[in-house]
C-alpha positions as CSV (number, residue, x, y, z in Angstrom):
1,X,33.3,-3.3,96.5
2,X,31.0,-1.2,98.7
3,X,29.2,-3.0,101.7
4,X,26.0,-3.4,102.6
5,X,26.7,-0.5,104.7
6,X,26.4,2.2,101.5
7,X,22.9,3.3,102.6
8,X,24.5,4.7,105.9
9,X,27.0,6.3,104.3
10,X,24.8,8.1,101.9
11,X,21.7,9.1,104.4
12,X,23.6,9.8,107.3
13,X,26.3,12.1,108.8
14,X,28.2,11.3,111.8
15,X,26.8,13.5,115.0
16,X,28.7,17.0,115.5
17,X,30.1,17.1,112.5
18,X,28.0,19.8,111.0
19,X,28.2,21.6,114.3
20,X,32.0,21.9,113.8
21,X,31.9,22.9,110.7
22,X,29.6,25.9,111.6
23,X,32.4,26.8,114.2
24,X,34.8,26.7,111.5
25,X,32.4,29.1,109.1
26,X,32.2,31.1,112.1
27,X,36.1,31.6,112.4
28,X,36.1,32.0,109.0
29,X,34.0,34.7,109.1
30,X,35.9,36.6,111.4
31,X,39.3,36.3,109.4
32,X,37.1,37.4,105.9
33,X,36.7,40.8,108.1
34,X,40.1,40.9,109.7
35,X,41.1,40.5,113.5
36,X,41.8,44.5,113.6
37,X,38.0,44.8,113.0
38,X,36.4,42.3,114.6
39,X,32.9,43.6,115.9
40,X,30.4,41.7,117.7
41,X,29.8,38.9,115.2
42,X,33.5,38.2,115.2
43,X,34.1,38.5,118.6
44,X,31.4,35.5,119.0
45,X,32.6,33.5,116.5
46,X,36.0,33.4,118.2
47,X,34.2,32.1,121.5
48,X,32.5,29.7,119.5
49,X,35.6,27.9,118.1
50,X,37.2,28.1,121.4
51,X,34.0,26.8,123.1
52,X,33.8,24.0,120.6
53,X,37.1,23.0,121.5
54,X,36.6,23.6,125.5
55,X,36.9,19.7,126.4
56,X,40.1,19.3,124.6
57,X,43.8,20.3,125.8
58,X,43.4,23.2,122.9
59,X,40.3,24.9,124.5
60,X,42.4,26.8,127.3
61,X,45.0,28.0,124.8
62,X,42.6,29.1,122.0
63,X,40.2,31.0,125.0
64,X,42.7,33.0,126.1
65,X,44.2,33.5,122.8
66,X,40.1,34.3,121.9
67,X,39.8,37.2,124.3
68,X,42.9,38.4,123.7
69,X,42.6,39.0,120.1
70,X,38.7,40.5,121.4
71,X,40.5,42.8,123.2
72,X,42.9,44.2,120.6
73,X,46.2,42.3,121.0
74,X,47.2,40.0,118.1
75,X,50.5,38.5,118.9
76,X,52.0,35.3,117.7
77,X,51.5,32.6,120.2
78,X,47.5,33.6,119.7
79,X,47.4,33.4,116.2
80,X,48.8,30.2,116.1
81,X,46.4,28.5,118.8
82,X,43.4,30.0,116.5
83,X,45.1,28.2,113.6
84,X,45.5,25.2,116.1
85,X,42.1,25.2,117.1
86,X,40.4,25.5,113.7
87,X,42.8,22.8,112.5
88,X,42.2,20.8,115.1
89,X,38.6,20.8,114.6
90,X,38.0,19.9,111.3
91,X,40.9,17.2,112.0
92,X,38.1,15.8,114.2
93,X,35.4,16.8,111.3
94,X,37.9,14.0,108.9
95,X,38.2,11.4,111.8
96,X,34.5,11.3,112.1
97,X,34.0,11.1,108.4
98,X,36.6,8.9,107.2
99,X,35.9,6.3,110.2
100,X,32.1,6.4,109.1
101,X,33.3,6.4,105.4
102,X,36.0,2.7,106.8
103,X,32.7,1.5,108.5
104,X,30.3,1.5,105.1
105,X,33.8,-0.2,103.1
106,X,34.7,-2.8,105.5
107,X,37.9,-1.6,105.6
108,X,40.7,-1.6,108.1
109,X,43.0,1.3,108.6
110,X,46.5,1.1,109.9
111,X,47.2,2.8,113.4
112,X,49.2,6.2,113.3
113,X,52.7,5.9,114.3
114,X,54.8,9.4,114.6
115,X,58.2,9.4,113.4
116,X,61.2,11.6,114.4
117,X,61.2,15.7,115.2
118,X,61.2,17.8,112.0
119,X,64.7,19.2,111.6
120,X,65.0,22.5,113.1
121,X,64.7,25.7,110.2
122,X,66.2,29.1,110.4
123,X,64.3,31.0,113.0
124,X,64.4,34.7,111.0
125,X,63.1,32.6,108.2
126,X,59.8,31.6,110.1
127,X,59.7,35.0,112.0
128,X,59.1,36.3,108.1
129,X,56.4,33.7,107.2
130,X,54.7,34.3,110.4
131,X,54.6,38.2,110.3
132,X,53.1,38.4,107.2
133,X,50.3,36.1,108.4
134,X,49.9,38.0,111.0
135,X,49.1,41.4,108.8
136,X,46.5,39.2,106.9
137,X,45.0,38.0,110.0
138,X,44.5,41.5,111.1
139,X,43.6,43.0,108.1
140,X,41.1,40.4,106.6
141,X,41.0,39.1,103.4
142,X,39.3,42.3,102.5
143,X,41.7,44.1,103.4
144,X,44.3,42.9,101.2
145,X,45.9,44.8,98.7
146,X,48.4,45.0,96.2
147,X,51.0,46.7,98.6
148,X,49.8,43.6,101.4
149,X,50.6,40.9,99.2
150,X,54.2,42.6,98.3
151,X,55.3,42.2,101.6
152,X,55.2,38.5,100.9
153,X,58.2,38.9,98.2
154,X,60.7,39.2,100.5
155,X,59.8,36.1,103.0
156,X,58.5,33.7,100.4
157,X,62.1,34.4,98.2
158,X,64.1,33.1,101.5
159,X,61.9,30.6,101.9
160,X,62.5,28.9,98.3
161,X,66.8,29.4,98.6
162,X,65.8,26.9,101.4
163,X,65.5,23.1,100.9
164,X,64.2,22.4,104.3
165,X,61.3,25.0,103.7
166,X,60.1,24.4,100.2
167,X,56.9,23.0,101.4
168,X,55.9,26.2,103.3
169,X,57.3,28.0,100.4
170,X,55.0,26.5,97.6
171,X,51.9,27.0,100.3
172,X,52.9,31.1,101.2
173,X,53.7,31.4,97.1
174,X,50.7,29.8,96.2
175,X,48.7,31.8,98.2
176,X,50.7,35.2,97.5
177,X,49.6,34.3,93.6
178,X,45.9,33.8,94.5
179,X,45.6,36.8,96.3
180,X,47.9,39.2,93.9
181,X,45.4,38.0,90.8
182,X,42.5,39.1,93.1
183,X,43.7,42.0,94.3
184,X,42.4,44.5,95.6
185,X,39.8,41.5,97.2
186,X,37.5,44.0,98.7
187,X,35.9,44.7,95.0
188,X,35.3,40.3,94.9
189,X,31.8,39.7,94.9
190,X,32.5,36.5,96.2
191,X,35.7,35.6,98.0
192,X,36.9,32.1,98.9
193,X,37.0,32.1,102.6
194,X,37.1,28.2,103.5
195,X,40.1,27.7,100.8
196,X,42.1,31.1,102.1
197,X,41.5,30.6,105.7
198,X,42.7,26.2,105.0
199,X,45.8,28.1,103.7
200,X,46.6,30.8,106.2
201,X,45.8,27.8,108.8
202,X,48.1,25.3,107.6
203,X,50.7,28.4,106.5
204,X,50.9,29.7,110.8
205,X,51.4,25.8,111.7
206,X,54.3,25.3,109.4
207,X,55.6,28.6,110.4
208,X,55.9,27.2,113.9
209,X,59.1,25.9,115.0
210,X,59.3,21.8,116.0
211,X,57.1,19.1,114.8
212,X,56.6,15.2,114.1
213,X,57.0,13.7,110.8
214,X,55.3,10.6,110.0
215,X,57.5,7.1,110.6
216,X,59.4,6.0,107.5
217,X,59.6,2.6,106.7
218,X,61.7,0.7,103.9
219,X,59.1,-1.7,102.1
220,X,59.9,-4.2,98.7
221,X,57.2,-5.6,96.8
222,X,55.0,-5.7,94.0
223,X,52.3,-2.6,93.2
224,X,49.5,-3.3,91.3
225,X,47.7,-0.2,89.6
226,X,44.6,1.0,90.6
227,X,44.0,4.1,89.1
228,X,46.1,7.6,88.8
229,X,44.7,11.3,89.9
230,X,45.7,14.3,87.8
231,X,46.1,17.8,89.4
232,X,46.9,20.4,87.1
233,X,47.6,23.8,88.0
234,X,48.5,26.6,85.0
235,X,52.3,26.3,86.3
236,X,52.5,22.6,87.8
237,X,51.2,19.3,87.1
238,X,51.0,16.3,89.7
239,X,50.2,13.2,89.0
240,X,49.0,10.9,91.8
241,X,48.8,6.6,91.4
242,X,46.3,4.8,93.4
243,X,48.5,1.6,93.9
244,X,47.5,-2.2,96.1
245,X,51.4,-2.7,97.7
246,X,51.7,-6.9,98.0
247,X,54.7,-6.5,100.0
248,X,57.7,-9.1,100.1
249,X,57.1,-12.0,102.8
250,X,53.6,-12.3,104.9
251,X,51.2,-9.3,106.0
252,X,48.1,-8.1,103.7
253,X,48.0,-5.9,100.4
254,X,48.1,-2.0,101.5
255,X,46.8,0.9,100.0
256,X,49.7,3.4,99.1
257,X,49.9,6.1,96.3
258,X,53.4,7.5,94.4
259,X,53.2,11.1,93.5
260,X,55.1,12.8,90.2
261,X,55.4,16.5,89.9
262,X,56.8,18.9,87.8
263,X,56.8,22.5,86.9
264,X,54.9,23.8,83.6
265,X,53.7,26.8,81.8
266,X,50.2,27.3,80.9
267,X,50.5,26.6,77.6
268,X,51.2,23.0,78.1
269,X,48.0,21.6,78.3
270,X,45.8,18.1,77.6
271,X,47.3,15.2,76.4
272,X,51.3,17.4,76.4
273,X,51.3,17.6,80.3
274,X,52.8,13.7,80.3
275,X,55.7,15.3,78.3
276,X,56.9,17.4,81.4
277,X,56.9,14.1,83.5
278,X,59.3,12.5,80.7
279,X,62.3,12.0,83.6
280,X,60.5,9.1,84.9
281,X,59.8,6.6,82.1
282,X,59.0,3.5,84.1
283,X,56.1,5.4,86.2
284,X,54.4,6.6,82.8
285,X,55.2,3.4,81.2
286,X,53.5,1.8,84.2
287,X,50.1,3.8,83.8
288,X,49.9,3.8,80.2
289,X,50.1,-0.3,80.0
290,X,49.0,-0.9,83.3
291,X,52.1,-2.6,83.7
292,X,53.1,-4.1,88.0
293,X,56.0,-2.9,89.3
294,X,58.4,-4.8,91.8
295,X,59.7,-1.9,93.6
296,X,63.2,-2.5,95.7
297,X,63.8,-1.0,99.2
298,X,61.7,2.4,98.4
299,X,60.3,4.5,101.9
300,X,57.2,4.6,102.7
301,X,55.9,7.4,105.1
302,X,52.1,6.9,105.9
303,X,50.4,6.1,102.9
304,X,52.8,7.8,100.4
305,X,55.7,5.7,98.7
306,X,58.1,8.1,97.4
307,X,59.3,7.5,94.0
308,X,62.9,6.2,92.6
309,X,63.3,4.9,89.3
310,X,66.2,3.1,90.1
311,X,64.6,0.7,92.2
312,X,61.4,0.0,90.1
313,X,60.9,-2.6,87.8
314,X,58.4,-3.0,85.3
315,X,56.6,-6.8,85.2
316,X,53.1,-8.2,83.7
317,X,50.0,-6.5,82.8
318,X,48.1,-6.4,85.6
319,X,44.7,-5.3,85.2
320,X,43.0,-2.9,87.6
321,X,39.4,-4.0,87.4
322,X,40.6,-7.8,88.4
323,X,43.1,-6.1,91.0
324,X,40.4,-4.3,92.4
325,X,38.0,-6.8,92.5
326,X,39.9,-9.6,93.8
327,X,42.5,-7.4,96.7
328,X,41.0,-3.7,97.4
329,X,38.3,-4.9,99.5
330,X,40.6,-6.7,102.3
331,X,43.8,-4.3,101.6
332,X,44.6,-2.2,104.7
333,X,44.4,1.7,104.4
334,X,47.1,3.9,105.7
335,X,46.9,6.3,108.6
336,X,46.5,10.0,108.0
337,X,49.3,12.7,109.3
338,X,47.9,15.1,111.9
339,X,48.2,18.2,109.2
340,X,46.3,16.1,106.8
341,X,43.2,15.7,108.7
342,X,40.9,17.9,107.0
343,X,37.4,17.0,104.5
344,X,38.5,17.8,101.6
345,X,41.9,15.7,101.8
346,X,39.3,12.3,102.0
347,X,40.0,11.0,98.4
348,X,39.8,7.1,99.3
349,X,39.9,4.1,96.6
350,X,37.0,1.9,96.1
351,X,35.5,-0.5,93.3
352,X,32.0,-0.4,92.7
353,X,29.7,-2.5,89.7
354,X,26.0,-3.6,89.1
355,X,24.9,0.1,89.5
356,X,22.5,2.3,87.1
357,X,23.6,5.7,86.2
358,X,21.1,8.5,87.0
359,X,21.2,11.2,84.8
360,X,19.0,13.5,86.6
361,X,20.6,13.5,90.2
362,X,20.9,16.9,89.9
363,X,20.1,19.9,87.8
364,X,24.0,19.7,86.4
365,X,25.3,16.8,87.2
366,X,24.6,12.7,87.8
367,X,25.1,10.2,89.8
368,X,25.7,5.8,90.2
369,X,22.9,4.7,92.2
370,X,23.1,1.9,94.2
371,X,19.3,0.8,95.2
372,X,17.5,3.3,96.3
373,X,21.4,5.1,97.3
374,X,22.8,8.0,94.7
375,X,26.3,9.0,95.0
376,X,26.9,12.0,93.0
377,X,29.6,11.8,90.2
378,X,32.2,14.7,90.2
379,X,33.1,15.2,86.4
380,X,34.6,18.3,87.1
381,X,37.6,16.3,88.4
382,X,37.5,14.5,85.0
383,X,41.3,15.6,83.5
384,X,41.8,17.3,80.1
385,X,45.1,14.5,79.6
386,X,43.3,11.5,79.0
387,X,40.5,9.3,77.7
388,X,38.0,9.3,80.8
389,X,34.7,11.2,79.5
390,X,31.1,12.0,80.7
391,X,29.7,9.7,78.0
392,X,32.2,6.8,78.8
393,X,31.3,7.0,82.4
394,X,27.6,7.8,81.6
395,X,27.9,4.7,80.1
396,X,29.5,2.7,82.3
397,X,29.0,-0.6,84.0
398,X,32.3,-1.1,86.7
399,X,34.5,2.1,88.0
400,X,37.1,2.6,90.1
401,X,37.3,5.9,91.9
402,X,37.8,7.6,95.0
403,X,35.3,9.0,97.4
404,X,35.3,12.6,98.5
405,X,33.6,14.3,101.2
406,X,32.8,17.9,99.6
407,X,30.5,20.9,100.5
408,X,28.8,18.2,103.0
409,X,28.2,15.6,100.7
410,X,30.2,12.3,99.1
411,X,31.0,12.1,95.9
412,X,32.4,10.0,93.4
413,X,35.8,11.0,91.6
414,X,36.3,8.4,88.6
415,X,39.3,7.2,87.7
416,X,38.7,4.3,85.5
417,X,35.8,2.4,83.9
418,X,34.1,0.1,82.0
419,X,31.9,0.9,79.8
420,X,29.9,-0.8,76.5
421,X,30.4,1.4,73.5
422,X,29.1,0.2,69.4
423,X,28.4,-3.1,71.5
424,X,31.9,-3.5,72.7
425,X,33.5,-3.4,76.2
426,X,36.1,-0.7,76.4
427,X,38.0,0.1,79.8
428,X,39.5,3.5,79.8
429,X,42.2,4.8,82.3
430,X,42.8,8.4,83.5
431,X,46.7,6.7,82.8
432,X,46.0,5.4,79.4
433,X,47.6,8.4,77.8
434,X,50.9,8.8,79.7
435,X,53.2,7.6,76.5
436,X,51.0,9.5,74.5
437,X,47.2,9.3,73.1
438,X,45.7,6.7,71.8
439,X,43.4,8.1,70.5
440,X,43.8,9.0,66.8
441,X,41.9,11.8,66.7
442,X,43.4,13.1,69.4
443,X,46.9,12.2,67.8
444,X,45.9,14.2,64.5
445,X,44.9,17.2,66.4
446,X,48.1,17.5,68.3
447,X,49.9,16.5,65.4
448,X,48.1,20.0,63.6
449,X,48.5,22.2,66.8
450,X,52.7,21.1,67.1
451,X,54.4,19.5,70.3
452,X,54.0,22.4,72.4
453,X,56.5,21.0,75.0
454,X,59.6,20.3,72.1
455,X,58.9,23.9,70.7
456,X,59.5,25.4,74.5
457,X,62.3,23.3,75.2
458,X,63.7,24.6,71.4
459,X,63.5,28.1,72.6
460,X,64.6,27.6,76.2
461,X,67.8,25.8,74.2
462,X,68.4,28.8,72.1
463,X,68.2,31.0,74.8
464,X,70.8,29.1,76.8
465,X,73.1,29.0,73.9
466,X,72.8,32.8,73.8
């Protein structure tokens, strides 16, 4: 449950933060325009980020790199000590924010402990990724063009042949897409500047050779459910469970989530998006009946256990509300990994009760207030495959959720309540649907519209047989 603390969290931002962040508009700025134009305004921005940064072992680096880049030559090593820099900084921008956000929960966080080097990838391979950058850095994001996202083909095909790479494959395809379907970006009214420049950032550092992985560790136990976050992208689907780990032998309940993705097509939609995750039966099982799960010798690195069927075992009903209650408040949190330090990755678990909804936080949206405290309500995160509604949560009484720092504010992401509907309690689960809806008007309008996901894998069958 939320301390006594809440108020602080709510009224108050830690000191520099919003400084930083105007550093990071700043650099932003500059990269909107394009380091081959850079004029006054960018020129000063540059200094900024590199004065921001002047007491730390990056400020030499990123000055030099600074005037360099002022003065007309963009090479790689500078490129990547901007993206250091910028990274760096809103690293420090989620330290101050997340240990402000432990302070208000009580809640202890585990120390971070780095794990062995990252295997070594084929040089040519991030030579590719890293050129290609480097012609968006110089030409801006409105600069880019059909032809400009192109060049991309090539690099980002090699990259996906490669196992070792698929992470900075997905990033540099991702953003190829985003950037193809806006193209040409200079006719954009409005352009997305913090999300492209997060990308091109994280893209340089993952095109730079060496690195630390987190430390792995082998952990058995029982996971009891607290809630489960749905992304859903036109072509992918993830699905992220909020779990308490009671881990075999002594040492406290810890905070860990399993992630489950799979590809889709755009068509597969609401309630049908469980269908793609049908591989993994005990997982959805586990969400839809809240079931715990005695897990066997699975690795956890920081706070994310990675996923084996084989080794997972389905036991009672475990209910998240009394698991929250009783265990969230005292569990320890995991550490975050260094490329993981930004805002917008905060999504931490929390159980809060005995609030009053206010309807009128904001012109479009609400929020649970807590005393005299609101804390807005994102219902935009609300996801299209299960029960979760405004009205359920408008009515609620007890959620579990996480809390997100976004566009300089915390907010509220619900993943469960309780709420008091025709005079009865009903709990509803972003999880409840992952065997399939409950709901039986939901169930008669799929039932009209056909199983989307058995028609595609008809066809796909067909085709094969071909």
């Amino acid at each position: 449950m939320l301390s006594t603390h809440l108020g602080e969290l709510l009224a108050a931002t830690p000191p520099g933060v919003g400084a930083a962040l105007d550093a990071v508009a700043g650099f932003d700025g500059a990269l909107l325009h394009g380091f081959g134009r850079l004029g006054e305004d960018g020129t000063a921005a540059l200094a900024a980020l590199a004065g921001a940064l002047g007491g730390s072992p990056l400020g030499g680096p990123v000055a030099e790199a600074a005037e360099k880049v002022a003065a007309g030559s963009v090479a790689d090593a500078h490129l990547a000590a901007l993206a250091g820099g910028r990274t760096a900084l809103l690293g420090a921008v989620h330290d101050a924010l997340l240990a402000h956000l432990d302070t208000a929960l009580g809640r202890s966080r585990a120390d971070w402990v780095p794990g062995g080097g990252v295997p070594e990838a084929a040089p040519n391979l991030l030579a590719g990724c890293r050129s290609w950058l480097g012609e968006l850095a110089i030409a801006g994001w409105r600069g880019v063009d059909h032809d400009l996202v192109s060049a991309s083909d090539q690099a980002i095909e090699a990259l996906l042949a490669e196992p070792a790479l698929r992470r900075q494959a997905v990033l540099l395809d991702g953003l190829a897409a985003e950037l193809r379907a806006c193209s040409p970006v200079a006719t954009m009214a409005d352009v997305p500047v913090r999300r492209w420049a997060d990308l091109w950032a994280r893209g340089v550092l993952l095109a730079q050779p060496g690195g630390t992985a987190p430390a792995r560790e082998t952990v058995s136990g029982r996971l009891l459910l607290l809630g489960v976050d749905v992304h859903e992208h036109g072509t992918a689907v993830q699905v992220q469970a909020h779990w308490l780990l009671e881990p075999d032998g002594d040492g406290p309940h810890r905070v860990v989530r399993t992630s489950a993705a799979a590809a889709k097509v755009d068509t597969i939609v609401g309630p049908a998006v469980w269908r793609v995750l049908a591989d993994r039966p005990v997982l959805l099982r586990a969400l839809a009946e809240q079931r715990a799960v005695q897990v066997e010798g699975l690795t956890l690195a920081g706070g994310d256990l990675l996923w084996e069927e084989d080794r997972a075992r389905l036991g009672f009903v475990a209910d998240p509300f009394a698991t929250a209650r009783l265990h969230l408040s005292g569990a320890v949190a995991a550490a975050v990994p260094p490329l993981d330090r930004h805002p917008a990755r905060i999504g931490e678990p929390v159980f809060l009760e005995g609030y009053t909804v206010d309807e009128g936080y904001t012109v479009d949206g609400i929020a649970l207030r807590l005393g005299e405290h609101a804390l807005a309500i994102d219902m935009d995160r609300l996801p299209a495959c299960g029960p979760l509604t405004p009205g359920l949560v408008t009515a609620s009484s007890a959620c579990i959720g996480l809390v997100r720092w976004d566009a300089g504010r915390w907010a509220l992401q619900p993943l469960a309540v309780q709420a008091t509907v025709k005079k009865k309690q009903v709990d509803a689960h972003n999880g409840d649907w992952a065997l399939g809806p409950t709901d039986p008007k939901v169930e008669k309008a799929m039932a009209r519209s056909g199983d989307t996901v058995l028609v595609l894998q008809e066809r796909a069958g067909r085709l094969l047989r071909k």
